[in-house]
C-alpha positions as CSV (number, residue, x, y, z in Angstrom):
1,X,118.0,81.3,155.0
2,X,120.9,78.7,154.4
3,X,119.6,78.3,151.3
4,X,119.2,81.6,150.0
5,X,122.6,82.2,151.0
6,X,123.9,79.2,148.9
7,X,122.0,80.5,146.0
8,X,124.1,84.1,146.2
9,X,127.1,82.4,146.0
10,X,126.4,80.1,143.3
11,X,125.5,83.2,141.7
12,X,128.6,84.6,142.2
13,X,130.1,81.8,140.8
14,X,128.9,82.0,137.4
15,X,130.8,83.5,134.3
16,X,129.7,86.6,133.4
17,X,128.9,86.3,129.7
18,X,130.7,89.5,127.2
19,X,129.4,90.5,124.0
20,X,132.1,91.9,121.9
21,X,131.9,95.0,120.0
22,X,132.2,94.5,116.2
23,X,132.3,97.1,112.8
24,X,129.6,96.4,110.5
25,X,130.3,97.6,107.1
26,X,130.6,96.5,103.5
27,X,132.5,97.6,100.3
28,X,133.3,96.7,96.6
29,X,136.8,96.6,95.4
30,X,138.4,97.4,98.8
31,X,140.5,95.8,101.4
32,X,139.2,98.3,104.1
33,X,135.3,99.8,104.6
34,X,134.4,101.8,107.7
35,X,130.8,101.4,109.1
36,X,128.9,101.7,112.9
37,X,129.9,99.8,115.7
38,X,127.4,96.7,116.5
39,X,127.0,94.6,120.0
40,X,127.5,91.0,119.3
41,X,125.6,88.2,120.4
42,X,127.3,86.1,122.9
43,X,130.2,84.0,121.7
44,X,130.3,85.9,118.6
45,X,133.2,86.7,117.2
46,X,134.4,89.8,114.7
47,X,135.0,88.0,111.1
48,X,136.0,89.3,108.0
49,X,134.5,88.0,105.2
50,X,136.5,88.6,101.4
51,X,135.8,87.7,98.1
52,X,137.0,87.5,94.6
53,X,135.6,87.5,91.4
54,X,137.4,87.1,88.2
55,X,135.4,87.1,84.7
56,X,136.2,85.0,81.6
57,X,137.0,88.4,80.3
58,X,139.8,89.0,83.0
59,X,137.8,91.5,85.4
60,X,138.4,91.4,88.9
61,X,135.5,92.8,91.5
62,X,135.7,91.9,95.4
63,X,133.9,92.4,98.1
64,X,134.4,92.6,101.9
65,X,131.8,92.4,104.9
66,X,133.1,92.9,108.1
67,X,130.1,91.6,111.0
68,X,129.5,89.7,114.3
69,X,129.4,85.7,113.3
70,X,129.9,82.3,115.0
71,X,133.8,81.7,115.6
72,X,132.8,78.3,113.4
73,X,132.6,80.8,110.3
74,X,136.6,81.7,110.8
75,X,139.6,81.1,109.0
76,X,137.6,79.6,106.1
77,X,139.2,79.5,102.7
78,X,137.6,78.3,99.2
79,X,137.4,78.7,95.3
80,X,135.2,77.6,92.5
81,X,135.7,77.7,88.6
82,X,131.9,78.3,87.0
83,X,131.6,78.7,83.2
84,X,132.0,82.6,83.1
85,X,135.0,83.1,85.5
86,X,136.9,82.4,89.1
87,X,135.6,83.2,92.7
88,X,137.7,82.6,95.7
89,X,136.9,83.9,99.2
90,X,138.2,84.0,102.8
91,X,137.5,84.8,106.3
92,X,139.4,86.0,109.5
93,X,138.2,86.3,112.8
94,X,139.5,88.9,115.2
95,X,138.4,88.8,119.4
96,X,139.0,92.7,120.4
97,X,136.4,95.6,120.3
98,X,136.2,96.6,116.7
99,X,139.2,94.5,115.6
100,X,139.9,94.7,111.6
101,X,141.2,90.8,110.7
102,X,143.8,90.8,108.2
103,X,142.0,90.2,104.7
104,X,144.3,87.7,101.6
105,X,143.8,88.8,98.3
106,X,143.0,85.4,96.8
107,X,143.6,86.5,92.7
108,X,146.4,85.6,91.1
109,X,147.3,86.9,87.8
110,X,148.9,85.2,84.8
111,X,151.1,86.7,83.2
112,X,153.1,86.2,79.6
113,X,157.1,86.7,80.1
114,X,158.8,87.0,77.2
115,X,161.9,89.2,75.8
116,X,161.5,90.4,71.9
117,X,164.3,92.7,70.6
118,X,163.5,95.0,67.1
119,X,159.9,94.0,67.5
120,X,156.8,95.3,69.4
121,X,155.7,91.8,70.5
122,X,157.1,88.4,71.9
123,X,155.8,85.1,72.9
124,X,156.8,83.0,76.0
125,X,155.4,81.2,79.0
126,X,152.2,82.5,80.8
127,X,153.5,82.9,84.7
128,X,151.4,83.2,87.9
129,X,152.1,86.4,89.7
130,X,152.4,87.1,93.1
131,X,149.9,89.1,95.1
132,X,149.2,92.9,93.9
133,X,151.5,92.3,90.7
134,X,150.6,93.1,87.1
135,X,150.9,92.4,83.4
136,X,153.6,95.1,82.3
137,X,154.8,95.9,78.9
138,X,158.1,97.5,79.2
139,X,159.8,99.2,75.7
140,X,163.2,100.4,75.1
141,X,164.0,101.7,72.1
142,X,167.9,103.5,71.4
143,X,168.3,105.8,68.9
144,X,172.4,105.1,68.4
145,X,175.0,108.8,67.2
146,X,175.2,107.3,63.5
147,X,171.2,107.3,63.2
148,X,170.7,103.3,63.4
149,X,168.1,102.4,65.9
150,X,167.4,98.9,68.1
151,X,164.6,98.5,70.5
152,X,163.9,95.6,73.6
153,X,160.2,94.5,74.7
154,X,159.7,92.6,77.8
155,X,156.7,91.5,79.1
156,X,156.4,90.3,82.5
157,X,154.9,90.3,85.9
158,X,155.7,93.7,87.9
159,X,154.2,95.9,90.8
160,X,151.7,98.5,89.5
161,X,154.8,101.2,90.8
162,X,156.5,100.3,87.0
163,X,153.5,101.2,85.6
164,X,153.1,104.4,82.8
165,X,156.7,105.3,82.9
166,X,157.4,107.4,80.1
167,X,161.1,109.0,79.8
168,X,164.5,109.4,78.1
169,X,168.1,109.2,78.5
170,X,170.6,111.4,76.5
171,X,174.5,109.4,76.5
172,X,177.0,109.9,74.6
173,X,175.7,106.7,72.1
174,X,172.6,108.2,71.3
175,X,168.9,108.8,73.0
176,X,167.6,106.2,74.9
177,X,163.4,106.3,75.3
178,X,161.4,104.0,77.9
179,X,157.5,103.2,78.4
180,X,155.7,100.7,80.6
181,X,152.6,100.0,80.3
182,X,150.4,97.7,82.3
183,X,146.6,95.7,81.7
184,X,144.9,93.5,84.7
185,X,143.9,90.3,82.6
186,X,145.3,86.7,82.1
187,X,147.8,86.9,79.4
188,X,146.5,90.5,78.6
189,X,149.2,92.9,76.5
190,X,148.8,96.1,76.9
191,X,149.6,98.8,74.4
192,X,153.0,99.7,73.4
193,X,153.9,103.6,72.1
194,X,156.2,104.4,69.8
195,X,159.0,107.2,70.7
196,X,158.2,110.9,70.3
197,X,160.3,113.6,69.2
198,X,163.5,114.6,71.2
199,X,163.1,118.0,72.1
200,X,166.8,119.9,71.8
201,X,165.6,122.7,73.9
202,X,168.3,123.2,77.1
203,X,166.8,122.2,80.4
204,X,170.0,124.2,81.9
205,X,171.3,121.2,83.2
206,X,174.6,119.7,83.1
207,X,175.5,115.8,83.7
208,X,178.5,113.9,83.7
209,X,179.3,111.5,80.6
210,X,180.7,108.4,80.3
211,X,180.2,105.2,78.6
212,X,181.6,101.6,79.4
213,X,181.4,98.0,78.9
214,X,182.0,94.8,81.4
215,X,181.5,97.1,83.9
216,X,178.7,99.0,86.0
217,X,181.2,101.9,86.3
218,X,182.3,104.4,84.5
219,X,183.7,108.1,84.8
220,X,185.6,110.1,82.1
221,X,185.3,113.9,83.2
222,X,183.1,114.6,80.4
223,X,179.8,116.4,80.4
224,X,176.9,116.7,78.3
225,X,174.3,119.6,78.4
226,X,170.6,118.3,79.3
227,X,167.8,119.1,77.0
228,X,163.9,118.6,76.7
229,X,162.6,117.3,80.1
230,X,166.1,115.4,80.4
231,X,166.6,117.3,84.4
232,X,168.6,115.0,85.8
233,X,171.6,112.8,85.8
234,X,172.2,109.1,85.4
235,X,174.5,106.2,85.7
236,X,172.7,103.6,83.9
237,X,173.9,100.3,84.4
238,X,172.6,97.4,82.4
239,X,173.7,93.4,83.3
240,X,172.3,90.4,82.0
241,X,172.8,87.2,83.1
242,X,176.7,88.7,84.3
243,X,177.1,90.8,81.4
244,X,177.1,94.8,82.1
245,X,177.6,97.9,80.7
246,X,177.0,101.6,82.2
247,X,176.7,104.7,80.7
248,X,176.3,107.7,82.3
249,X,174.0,110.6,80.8
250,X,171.0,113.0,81.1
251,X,167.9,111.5,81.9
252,X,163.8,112.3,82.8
253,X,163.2,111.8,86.6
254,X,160.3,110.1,86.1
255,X,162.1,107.0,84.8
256,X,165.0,106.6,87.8
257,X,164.7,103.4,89.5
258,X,165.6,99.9,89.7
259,X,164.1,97.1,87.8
260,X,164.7,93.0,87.6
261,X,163.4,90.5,85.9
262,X,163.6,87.0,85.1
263,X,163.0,86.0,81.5
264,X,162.7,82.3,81.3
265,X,165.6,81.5,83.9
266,X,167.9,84.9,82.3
267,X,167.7,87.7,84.7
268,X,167.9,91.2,83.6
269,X,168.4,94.1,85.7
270,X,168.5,97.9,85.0
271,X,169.3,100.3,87.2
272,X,169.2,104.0,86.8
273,X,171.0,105.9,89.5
274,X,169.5,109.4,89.3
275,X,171.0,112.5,91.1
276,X,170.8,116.4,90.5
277,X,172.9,118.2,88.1
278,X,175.1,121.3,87.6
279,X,173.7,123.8,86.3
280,X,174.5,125.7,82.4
281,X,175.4,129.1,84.7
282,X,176.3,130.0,88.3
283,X,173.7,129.4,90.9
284,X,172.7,130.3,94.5
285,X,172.6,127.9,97.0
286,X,169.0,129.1,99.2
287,X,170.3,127.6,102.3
288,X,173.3,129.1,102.3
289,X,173.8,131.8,100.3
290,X,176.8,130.4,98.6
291,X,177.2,130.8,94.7
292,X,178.2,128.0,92.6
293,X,180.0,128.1,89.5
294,X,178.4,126.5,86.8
295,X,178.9,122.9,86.1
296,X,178.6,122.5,89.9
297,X,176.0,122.4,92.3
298,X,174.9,123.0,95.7
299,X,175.6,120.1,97.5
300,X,175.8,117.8,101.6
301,X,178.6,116.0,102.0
302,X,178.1,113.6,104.9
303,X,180.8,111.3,106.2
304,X,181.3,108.4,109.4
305,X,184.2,107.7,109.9
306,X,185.0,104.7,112.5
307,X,188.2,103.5,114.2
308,X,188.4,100.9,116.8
309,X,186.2,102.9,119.7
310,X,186.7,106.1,118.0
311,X,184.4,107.7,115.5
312,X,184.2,111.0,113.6
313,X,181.0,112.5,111.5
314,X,181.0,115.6,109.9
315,X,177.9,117.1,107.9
316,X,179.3,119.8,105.0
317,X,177.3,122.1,102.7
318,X,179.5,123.0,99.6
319,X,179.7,123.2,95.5
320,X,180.8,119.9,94.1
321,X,181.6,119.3,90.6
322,X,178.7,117.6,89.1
323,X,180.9,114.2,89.3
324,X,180.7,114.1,92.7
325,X,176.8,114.2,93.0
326,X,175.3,111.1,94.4
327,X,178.0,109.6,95.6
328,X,177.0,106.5,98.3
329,X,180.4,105.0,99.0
330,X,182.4,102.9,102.0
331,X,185.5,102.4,102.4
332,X,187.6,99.6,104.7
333,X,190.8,100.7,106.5
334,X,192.4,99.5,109.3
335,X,190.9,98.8,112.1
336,X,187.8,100.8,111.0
337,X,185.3,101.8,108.0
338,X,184.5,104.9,106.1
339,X,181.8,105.8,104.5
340,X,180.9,109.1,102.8
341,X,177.3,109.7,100.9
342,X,176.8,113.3,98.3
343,X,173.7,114.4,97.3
344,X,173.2,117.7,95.1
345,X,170.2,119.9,94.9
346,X,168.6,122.9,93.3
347,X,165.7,124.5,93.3
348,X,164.0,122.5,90.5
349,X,165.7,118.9,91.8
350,X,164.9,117.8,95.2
351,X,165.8,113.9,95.2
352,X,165.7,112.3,98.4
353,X,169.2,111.8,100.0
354,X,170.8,108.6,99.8
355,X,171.6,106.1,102.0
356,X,174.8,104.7,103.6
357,X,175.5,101.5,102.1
358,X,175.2,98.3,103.3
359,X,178.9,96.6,105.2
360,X,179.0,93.5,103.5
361,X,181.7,90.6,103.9
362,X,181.6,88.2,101.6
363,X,185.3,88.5,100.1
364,X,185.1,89.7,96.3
365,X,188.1,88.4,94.5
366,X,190.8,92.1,95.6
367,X,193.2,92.3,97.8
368,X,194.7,96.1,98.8
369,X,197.5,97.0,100.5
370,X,196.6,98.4,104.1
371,X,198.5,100.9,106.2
372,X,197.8,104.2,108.4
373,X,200.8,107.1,108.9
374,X,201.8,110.1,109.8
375,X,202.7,111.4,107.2
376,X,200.6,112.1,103.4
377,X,201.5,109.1,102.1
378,X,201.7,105.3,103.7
379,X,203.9,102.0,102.1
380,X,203.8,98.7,103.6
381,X,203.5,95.1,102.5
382,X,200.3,94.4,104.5
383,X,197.1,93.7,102.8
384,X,193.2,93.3,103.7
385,X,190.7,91.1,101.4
386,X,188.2,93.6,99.9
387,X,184.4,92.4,100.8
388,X,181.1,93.4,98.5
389,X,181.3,96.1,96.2
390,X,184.3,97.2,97.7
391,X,186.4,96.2,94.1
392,X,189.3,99.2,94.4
393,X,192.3,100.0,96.6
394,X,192.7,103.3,97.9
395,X,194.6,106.1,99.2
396,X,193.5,108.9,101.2
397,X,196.3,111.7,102.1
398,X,194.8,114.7,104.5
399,X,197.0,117.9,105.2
400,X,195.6,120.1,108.0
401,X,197.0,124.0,107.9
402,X,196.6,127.2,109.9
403,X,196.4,127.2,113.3
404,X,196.9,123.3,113.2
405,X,199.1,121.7,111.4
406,X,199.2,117.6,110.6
407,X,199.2,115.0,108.3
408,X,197.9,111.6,107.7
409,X,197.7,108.6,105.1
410,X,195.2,106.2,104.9
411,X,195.3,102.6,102.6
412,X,192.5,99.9,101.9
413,X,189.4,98.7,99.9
414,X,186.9,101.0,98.7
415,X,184.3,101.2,96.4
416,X,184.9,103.0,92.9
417,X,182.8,106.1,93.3
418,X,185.0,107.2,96.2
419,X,188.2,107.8,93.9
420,X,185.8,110.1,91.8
421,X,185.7,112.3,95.3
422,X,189.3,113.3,93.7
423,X,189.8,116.2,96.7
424,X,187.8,117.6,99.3
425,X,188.9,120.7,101.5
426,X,186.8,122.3,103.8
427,X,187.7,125.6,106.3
428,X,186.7,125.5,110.2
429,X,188.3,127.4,113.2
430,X,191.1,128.7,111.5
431,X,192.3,125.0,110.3
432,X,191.6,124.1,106.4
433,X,191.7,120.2,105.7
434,X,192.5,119.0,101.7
435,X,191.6,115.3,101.5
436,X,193.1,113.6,98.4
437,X,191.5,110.9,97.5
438,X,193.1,108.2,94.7
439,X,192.4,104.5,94.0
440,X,196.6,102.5,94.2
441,X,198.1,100.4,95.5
442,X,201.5,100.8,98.3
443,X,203.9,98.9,99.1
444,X,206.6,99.3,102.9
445,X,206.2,99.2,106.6
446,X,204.8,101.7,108.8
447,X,204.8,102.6,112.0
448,X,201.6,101.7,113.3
449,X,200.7,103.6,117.1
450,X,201.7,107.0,115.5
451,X,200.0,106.9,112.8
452,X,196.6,105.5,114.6
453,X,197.5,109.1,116.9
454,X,197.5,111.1,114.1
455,X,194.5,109.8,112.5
456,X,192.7,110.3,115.8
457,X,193.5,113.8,115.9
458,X,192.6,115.2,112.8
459,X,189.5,112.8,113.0
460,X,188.9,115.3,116.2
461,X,189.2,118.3,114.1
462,X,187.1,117.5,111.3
463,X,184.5,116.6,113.6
């Protein structure tokens, strides 16, 4: 009887073995495969089992397995050169009920890099990529005002998203055309196109223009009617290795984005900052029911204001002038930060709004004069260190009227695109507010606790 009862508890005693639950599946040319639900053998583990295959000719195939296997089959990595091509393969183990490891593309692609310029092909250095990157060809060619043309290929490693873009810009220099194209084999080039037609049929769009150099800014007042599938509007700003120029035009949506890249140790970037345009005759706003004159647009304005522990944001639809589209900006002042974002729309554009930017600190070289008064103007011989992109000094004057009346001034760093805001004025509960905005400098004293008062209170009322 003892005996027996010795027996029960040693029984007790031992481990009760689990058997895990594993997906058993399998696919080609796929990071993920779905498949039934399997009952592992004890002290299996779920493993994931990837590999890579690349041909002489440049092909890539894979496979994956996911299974029950020993834990002694995990976290195995491996690669083999045979006569007709590359195979690499990995495996990940996972210990939950129908876990998915995480699967490492193994492949990397080599790429040429080289930058021609009035030529369809250039030579360099072939480059390894990194993971999910491609071969892309991308072509520029500019079509100047006096009929001379130039043209830029680079070739380099990209992410498929640069991939077959096909577009145009329309600046006051000329017609600028762009194509990428991409091919998935060392060293491969794909094919480059040459520039169609430019269509001169409006698009009834409208678009600042503007043209600079040593700068990625630029603003004149100008405008330039859109034509072909040129439906939006651009700052285009072009630097290499320091050197930039912007220009500001019509341009195809489907080309808008950023793009760097780094050409035997010179780094190019071009950016093309897209936003809606006016439009060639008035238009109404769905969402509001407002009417717009034409060369503006329906437009958000959204602004944060902060001030020690106080803060302010307002949300406004109105027309803008077509200047004022896009508009991402910040501003320092004393003892706080403003920053104020635009974004235009009609029923044909439908961008996604942008984003506040980034405070940054690093110290850029300006110094503004800083002050904050009563009154619609502000001197003093105070100054703040602008920080980041923040390159101008300005000076924002706000009247309030109607049922209340007051008046502040407002001095310190901004960036550029906020002086193009020129003057704002908006209408709630019987008060109008006209916001002046202008990039200068000041210069005298100020008395400093009313004028952080008044600041507060209209701050309150435009709320």
């Amino acid at each position: 009887m003892f005996s027996a009862w010795i027996l029960c508890l040693l029984s007790a005693l031992t481990p009760i073995s689990y058997s895990l639950m594993c997906t058993k599946c399998r696919a080609t040319d796929s990071v993920s495969c779905t498949g039934d639900s399997v009952t592992c053998k004890v002290n299996e583990t779920c493993v994931s089992t990837y590999t890579e295959a690349v041909s002489s000719s440049g092909t890539v195939s894979s496979l994956l397995i996911r299974s029950c296997a020993p834990s002694t089959q995990c976290n195995v990595t491996g690669n083999a050169t045979l006569p007709d091509g590359k195979i690499w393969a990995f495996t990940s183990c996972c210990n939950s009920d129908n876990c998915t490891s995480p699967i490492v593309k193994g492949y990397l692609l080599l790429c040429t890099t080289c930058r021609g310029t009035n030529s369809s092909t250039c030579t360099g250095e072939s480059v390894k990529c990194k993971k999910d990157e491609t071969c892309l060809s991308s072509y520029t060619e500019t079509t100047y005002s006096n009929g001379t043309t130039s043209s830029e290929l680079i070739r380099s490693c990209a992410p498929s998203t640069r991939c077959n873009i096909n577009g145009s810009i329309s600046a006051p220099t000329g017609r600028i055309w762009k194509f990428s194209s991409c091919c998935n084999s060392d060293n491969c080039t794909s094919p480059i196109n040459t520039a169609p037609a430019f269509s001169s049929e409006s698009s009834g769009v409208i678009c600042p223009s503007c043209q600079a150099s040593d700068t990625d800014w630029c603003y004149t007042g100008n405008t330039l009617p859109c034509t072909g599938d040129n439906n939006v509007c651009v700052l285009y700003t072009t630097m290499t290795d320091g050197r930039k120029s912007a220009v500001r035009g019509c341009a195809s949506k489907s080309i808008c984005g950023s793009q760097t890249y780094n050409i035997n140790g010179s780094v190019i970037t071009y950016d093309l900052n897209c936003t809606c345009g006016g439009s060639s005759s008035s238009s109404v706003c769905s969402d509001t029911n407002v009417t717009c004159a034409a060369g503006t647009a329906c437009a958000t304005v959204h602004t944060l204001t902060t001030m020690g522990d106080a803060s302010s944001e307002r949300v406004t639809k109105k027309c803008l002038p077509i200047n004022q589209c896009g508009i991402s900006g910040i501003a320092s002042i004393p003892k706080g930060k403003m920053k104020i974002m635009t974004m235009c729309y009609t029923d044909s554009c439908n961008l996604p709004m942008p984003q506040f930017p980034e405070e940054k600190i690093n110290y850029n070289g300006v110094t503004c004069r800083k002050c904050i008064s009563a009154d619609t103007d502000c001197y003093t011989s105070e100054t703040m260190q602008c920080t980041g992109d923040e390159r101008a000094c300005l000076l924002q004057s706000t009247d309030l009227t109607g049922s209340t009346k007051a008046s502040t001034a407002i001095r310190g760093c901004t960036t550029r695109n906020i002086c193009d805001l020129s003057r704002q004025d908006y209408v709630a509960d019987g008060i109008t507010s006209s916001t002046k905005f202008a990039c200068t400098n000041g210069a005298a004293p100020v008395q400093r606790s009313l004028a952080i008062l008044a600041t507060l209170f209209i701050l309150k009322y435009l709320n």
